[in-house]
C-alpha positions as CSV (number, residue, x, y, z in Angstrom):
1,X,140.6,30.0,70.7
2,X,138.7,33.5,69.7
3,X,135.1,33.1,69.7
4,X,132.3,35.1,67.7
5,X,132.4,37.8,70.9
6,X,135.8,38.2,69.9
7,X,135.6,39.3,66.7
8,X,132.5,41.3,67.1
9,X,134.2,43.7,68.7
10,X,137.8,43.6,67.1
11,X,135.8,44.5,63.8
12,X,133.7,46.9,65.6
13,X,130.8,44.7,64.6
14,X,129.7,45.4,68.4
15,X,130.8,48.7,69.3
16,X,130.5,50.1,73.2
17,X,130.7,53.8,73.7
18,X,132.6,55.6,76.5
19,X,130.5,56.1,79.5
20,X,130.9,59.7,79.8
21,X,130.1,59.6,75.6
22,X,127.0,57.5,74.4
23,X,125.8,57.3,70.7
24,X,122.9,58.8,68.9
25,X,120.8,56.7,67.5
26,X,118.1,57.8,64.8
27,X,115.0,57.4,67.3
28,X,116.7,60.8,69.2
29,X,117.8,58.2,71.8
30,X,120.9,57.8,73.6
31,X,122.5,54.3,73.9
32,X,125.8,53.2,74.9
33,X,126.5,50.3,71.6
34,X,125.9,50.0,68.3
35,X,126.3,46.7,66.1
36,X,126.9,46.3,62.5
37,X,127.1,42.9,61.7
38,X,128.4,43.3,58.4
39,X,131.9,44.8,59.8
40,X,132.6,40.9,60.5
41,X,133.5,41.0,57.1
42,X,137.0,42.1,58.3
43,X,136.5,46.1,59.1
44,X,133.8,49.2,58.6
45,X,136.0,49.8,55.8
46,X,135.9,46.3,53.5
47,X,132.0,46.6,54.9
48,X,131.5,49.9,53.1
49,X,133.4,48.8,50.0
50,X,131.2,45.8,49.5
51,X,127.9,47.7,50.3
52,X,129.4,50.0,47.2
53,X,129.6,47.1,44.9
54,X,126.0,45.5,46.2
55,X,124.4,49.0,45.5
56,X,126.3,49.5,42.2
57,X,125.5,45.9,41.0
58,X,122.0,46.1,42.5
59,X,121.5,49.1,40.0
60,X,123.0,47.4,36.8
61,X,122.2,44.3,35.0
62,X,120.8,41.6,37.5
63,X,121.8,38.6,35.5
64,X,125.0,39.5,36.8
65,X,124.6,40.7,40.3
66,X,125.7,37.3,41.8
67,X,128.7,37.5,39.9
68,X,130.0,40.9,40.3
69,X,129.9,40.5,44.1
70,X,131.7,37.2,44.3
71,X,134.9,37.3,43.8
72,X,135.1,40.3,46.7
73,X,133.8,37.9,48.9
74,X,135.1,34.9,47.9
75,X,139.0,36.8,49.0
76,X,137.7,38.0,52.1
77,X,136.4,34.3,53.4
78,X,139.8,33.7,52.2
79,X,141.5,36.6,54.3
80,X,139.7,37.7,56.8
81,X,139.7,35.4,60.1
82,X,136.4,37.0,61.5
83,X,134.3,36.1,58.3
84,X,135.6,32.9,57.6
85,X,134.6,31.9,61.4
86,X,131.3,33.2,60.4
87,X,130.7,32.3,57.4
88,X,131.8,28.2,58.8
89,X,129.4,28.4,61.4
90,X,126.5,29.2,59.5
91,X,127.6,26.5,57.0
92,X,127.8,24.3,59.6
93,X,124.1,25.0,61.0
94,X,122.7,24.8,57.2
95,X,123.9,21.2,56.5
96,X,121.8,20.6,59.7
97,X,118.9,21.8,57.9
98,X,116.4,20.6,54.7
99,X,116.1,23.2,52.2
100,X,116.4,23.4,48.4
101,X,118.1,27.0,48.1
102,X,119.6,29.9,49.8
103,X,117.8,33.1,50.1
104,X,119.2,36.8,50.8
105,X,117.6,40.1,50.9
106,X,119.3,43.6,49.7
107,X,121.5,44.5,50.9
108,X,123.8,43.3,54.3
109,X,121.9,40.1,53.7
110,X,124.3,39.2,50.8
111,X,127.0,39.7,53.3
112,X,126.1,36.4,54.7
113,X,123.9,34.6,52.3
114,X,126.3,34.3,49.3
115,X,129.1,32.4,50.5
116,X,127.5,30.1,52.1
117,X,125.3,29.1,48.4
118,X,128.8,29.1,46.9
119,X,129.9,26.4,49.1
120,X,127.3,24.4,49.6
121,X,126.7,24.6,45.4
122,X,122.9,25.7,46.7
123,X,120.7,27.9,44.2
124,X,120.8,31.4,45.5
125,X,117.7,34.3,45.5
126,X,118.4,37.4,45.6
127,X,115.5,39.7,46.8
128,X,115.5,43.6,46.0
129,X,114.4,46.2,47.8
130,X,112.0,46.9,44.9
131,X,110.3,43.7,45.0
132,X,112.1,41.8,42.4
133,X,113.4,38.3,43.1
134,X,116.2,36.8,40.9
135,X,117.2,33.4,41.1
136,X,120.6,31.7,40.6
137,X,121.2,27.8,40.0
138,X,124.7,28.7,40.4
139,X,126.1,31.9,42.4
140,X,128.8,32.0,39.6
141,X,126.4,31.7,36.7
142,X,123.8,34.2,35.4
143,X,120.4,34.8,37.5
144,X,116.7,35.2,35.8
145,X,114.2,37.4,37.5
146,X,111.6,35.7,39.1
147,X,107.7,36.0,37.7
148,X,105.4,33.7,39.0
149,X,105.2,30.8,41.8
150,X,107.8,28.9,39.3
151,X,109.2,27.7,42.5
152,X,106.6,26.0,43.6
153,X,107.7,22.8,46.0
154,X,111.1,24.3,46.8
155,X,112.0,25.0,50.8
156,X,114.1,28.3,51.1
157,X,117.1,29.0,54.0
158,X,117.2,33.0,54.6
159,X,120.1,34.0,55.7
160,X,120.7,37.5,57.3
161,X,123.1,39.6,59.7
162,X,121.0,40.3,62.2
163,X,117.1,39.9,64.0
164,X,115.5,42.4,65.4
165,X,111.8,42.2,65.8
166,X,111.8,40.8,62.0
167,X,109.7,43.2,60.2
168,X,112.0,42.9,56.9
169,X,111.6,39.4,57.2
170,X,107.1,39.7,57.6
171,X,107.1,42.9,55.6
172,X,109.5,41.9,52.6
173,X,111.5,38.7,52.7
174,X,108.7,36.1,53.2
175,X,106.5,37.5,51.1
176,X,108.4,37.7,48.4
177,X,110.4,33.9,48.6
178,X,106.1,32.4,49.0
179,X,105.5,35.2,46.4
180,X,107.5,32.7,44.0
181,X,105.7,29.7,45.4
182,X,108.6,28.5,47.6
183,X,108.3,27.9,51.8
184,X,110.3,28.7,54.3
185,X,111.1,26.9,57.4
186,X,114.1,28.0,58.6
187,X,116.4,30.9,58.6
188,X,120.2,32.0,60.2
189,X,121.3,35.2,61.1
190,X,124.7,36.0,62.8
191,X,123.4,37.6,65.9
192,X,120.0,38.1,67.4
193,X,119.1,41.5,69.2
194,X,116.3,39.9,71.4
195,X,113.7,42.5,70.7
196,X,110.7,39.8,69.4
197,X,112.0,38.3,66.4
198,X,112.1,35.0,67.3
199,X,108.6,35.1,68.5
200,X,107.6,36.8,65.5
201,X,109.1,34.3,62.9
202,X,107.6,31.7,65.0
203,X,104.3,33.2,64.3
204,X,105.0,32.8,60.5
205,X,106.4,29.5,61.1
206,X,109.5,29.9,61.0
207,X,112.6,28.6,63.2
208,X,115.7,30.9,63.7
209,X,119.0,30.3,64.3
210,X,122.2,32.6,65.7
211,X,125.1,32.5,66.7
212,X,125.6,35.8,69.1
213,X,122.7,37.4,71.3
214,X,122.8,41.0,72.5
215,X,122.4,39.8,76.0
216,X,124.5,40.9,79.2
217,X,126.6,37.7,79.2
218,X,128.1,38.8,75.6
219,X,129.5,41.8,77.4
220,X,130.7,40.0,80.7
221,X,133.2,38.0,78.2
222,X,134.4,41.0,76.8
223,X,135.1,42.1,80.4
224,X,137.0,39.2,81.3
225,X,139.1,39.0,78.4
226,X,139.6,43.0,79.2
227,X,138.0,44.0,76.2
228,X,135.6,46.1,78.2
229,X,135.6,48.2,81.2
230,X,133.7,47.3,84.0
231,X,132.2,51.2,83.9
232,X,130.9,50.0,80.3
233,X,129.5,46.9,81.4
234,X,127.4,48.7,84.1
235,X,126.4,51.4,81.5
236,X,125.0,48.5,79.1
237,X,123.6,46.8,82.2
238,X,121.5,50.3,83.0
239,X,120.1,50.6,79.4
240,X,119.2,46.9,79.1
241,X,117.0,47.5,81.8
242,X,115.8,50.6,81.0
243,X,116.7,52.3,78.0
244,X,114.8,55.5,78.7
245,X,115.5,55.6,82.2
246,X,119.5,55.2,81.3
247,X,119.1,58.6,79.0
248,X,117.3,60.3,81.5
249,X,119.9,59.4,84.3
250,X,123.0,60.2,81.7
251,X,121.5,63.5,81.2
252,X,120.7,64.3,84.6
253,X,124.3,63.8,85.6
254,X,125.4,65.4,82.5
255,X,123.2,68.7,82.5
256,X,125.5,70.7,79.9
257,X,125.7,67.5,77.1
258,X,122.1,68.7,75.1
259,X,123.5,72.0,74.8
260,X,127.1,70.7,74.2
261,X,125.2,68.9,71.2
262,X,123.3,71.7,69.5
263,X,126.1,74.0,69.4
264,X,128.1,71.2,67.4
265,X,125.2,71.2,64.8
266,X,124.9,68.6,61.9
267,X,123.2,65.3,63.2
268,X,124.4,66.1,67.0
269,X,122.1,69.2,66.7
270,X,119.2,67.3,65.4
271,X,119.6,64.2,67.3
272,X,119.5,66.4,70.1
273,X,116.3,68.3,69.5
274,X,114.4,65.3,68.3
275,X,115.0,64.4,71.7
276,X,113.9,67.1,73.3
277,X,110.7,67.5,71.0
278,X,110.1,64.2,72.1
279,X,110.3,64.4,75.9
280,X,113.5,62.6,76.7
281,X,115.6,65.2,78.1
282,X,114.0,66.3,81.7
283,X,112.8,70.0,82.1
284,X,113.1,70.5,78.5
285,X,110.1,70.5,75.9
């Protein structure tokens, strides 16, 4: 039986580089995974084609966002092994749970939050990265935009892709669901990436829920079932423990890679001088 691990990295959801070729990642760091939980969906390419429709419905007429994203997902849980596994197990954890509605922030939120209000028949929210809030009784019927604490007495259930240190969720989602007079006492999100979230949701009263954590044992399955290498495993193992001190031992055995990088230009080029600007690449500054 295939578990969540499985399909995290079948979809590329959890993605592990070559040892002798780590990622970029936006900070001018190196690291050796990335994860994007909203490749569950099936692949990176039904992910991008629903973000398209969430931005392009996001834009339009609201009333009708629900609805233009629906049907799309509706045929993946339908299709797609990887989100209908998902998509059951957060079902599963939300009949568990006391709540009055279902709550999902722009935009890989709506990955996750949508089906789950379609089959539970639960009210949805739809928060926007502009601050506005719309609200659906039913995910298939028109939504109003949200003024006021009319609310007021109902319990939301966020539901997201992923936990980090939860700054969307104290600098936008909570705000805005007790910005219409509503709690919340609970939220799910598919995978938690250890870095404070939990602790921080705590702080705000929250209890959180996942079903993967970015954690060494997740990638010790994947080296059993010969998903991963061993080589990969260590490399993960080095920048868990030290993500700085991984970089600067990668580049120290790999003395010609910064280089290598800035002659390629485009975002290898800047990656790599942001790193240098920044000290992470020894004798450079």
């Amino acid at each position: 039986m295939k578990t969540i691990a499985d399909y995290l990295f079948a979809t590329h959801a959890l993605r592990v580089s070559d040892p002798e070729k780590p990622f970029w990642y936006a900070s001018g760091t190196l690291g050796p995974f990335y994860v994007n939980t909203h490749f569950l969906i099936e692949s990176e390419e039904k992910a991008n084609e629903l973000l398209e429709k969430i931005e392009k419905a996001a834009a339009g007429n609201r009333e009708l966002f629900l609805q233009s994203i629906l049907d799309f997902v509706k045929t993946q849980y339908e299709t797609s092994e990887s989100y209908k596994m998902v998509i059951d197990l957060i079902v599963a954890k939300a009949k568990e749970l006391s709540f009055d509605f279902i709550s999902g922030g722009e935009r890989r939120d709506f990955f996750f939050s949508l089906m789950p209000a379609y089959l539970l028949g639960k009210p949805h929210l739809s928060i926007f990265k502009d601050g506005e809030t719309w609200f659906s009784e039913e995910v298939s019927g028109k939504a109003v935009k949200v003024e006021g604490d009319v609310l007021s007495g109902k319990t939301s259930l966020h539901i997201a892709d992923l936990i980090t240190e939860a700054s969307s969720y104290t600098n936008a989602w909570i705000p805005s669901i007790r910005g219409v007079g509503a709690a919340i006492t609970d939220t799910i999100a598919v995978i938690d990436r250890l870095q404070g979230g939990r602790e921080n949701l705590a702080k705000e009263g929250v209890n959180m829920y996942t079903f993967a954590k970015i954690e060494l044992p997740l990638f010790d399955e994947a080296v059993e079932k010969g998903i991963l290498t061993s080589a990969q495993r260590d490399m993960v193992a080095h920048f868990m423990e030290s993500p700085i001190g991984y970089m600067k031992a990668f580049l120290e055995a790999h003395p010609d890679f910064i280089d290598s990088q800035i002659a390629l230009g485009g975002k290898p080029k800047q990656r790599a001088e942001l790193a240098i600007s920044r000290g992470y690449v020894p004798g450079r500054s």
